[in-house]
C-alpha positions in Angstrom: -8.6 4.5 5.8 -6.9 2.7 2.8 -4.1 5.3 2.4 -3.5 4.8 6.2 -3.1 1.6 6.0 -0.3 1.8 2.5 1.3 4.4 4.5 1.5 2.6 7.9 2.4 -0.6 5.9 5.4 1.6 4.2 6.4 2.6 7.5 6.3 -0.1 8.9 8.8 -2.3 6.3 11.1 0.8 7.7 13.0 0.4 4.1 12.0 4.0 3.1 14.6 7.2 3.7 15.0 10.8 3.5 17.5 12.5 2.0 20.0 11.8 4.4 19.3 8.3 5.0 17.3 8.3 8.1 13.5 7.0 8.6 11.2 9.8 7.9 8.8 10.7 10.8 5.1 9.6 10.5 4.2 13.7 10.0 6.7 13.8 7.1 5.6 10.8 5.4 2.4 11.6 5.4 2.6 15.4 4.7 4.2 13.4 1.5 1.2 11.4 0.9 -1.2 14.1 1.2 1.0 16.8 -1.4 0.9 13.7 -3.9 -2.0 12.7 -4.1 -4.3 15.3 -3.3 -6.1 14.3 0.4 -5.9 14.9 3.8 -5.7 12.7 6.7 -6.8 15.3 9.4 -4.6 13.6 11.9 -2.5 10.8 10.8 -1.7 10.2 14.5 -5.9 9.8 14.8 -6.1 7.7 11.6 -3.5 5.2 12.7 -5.3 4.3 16.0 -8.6 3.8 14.2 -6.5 1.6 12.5 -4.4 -0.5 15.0 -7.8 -0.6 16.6 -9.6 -2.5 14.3 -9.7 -6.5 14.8 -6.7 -8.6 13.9 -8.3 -10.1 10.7 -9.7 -6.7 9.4 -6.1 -5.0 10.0 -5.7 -4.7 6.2 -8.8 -4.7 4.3 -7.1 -2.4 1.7 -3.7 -4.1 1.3 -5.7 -7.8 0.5 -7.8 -6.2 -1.8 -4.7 -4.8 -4.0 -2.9 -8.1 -3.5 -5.9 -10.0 -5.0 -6.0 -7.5 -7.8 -2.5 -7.9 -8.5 -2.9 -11.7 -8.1 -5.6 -11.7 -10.7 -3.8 -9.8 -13.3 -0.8 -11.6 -12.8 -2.8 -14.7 -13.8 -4.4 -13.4 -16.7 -0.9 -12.1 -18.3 0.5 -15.6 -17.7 -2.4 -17.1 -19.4 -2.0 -14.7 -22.4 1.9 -15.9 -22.5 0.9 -19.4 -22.7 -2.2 -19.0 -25.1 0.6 -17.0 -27.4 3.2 -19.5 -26.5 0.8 -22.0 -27.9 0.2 -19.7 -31.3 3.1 -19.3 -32.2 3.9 -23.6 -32.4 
């Protein structure tokens, strides 16, 4: 369900294009996903109602667990920069 989710949220910011500048169709995109990185969703068209299906607060389970992990390592580079910062005087 996670790489519904990142491919529905893709979709969804509609700032992705083919080649000749138009919005790709969902079947397209996610033919995409599934060449790249080696899955199936056997049915996007089934995979995106289970998702818009899901309550309002579990809409993105997969896309707040990459923020937060992005967050955190955000956090930890900026403390290396200031503990370096703080070497270096």
């Amino acid at each position: 369900m996670g790489m519904t989710e990142i491919l529905s949220a893709l979709m969804l910011l509609g700032g992705i294009t083919d080649n000749t500048g138009k919005h790709p169709t969902i079947i397209a995109f996610s033919d995409v996903f599934e060449q790249a990185f080696g899955f199936s969703f056997n049915g996007i068209y089934d995979r995106q109602n289970e998702l818009f299906k899901r309550k309002s607060c579990n809409l993105t389970k997969t896309l707040d667990a990459l923020k937060a992990v992005l967050i955190k390592e955000y956090k930890k580079r900026q403390a290396e920069v200031l503990k370096n910062k703080d070497e270096k005087r």
